[in-house]
C-alpha positions as CSV (number, residue, x, y, z in Angstrom):
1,X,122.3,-30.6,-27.4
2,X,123.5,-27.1,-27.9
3,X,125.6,-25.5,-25.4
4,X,123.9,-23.1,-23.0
5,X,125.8,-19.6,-22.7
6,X,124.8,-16.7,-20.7
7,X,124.5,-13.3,-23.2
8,X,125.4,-10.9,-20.8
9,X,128.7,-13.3,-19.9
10,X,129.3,-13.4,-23.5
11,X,129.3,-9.7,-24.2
12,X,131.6,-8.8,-21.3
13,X,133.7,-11.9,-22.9
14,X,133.9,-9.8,-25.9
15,X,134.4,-6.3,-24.4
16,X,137.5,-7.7,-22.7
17,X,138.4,-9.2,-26.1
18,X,138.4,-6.1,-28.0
19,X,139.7,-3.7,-25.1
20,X,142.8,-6.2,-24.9
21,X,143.0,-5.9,-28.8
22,X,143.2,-2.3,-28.4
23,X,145.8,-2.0,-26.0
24,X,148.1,-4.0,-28.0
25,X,147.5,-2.3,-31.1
26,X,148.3,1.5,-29.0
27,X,151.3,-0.5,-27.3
28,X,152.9,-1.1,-30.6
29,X,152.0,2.1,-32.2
30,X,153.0,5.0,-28.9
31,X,155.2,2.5,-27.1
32,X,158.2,3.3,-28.7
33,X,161.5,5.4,-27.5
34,X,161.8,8.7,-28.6
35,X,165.0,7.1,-31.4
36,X,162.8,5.0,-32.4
37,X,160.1,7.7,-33.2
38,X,162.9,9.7,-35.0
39,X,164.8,6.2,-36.5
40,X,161.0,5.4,-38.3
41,X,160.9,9.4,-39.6
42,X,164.3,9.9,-40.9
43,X,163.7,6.2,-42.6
44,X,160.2,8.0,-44.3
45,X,161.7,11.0,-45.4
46,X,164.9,9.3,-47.2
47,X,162.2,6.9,-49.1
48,X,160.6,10.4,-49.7
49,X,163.1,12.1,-50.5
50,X,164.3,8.9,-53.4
51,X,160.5,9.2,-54.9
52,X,160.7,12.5,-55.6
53,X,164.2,12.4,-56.8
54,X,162.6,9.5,-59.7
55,X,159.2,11.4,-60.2
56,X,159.3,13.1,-63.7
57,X,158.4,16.8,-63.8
58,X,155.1,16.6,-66.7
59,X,154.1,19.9,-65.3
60,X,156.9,21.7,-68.0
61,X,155.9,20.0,-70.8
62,X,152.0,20.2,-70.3
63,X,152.6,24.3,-70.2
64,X,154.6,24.2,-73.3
65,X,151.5,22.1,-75.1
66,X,148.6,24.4,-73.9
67,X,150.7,27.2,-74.5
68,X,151.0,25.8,-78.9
């Protein structure tokens, strides 16, 4: 026979589930030291930084076409 389970238990159950979920996820994400904030930025901006430095500049030559 199937198990009898009380709704009202079982959305509370779930609540709790999700809330706890949340937390963790905001623990990880503002949890950090104020280093680590500025370790994790200075870390974005050098992988930035070495994109940009790879990315070829089209923009020149699409002028000098439309401009033929």
């Amino acid at each position: 026979m199937a198990e009898i389970i009380n709704l009202r238990m079982a959305r509370k159950h779930k609540a709790r589930a999700d809330k706890e979920a949340q937390a963790e996820q905001n623990r990880i994400a503002f949890g950090r030291t104020k280093a680590e904030k500025q370790q994790t930025a200075a870390e974005k901006a050098l992988a930035q930084k070495r994109i940009d430095g790879h990315r070829r500049d089209d923009t020149d030559a699409h002028k000098k076409t439309t401009e033929d």
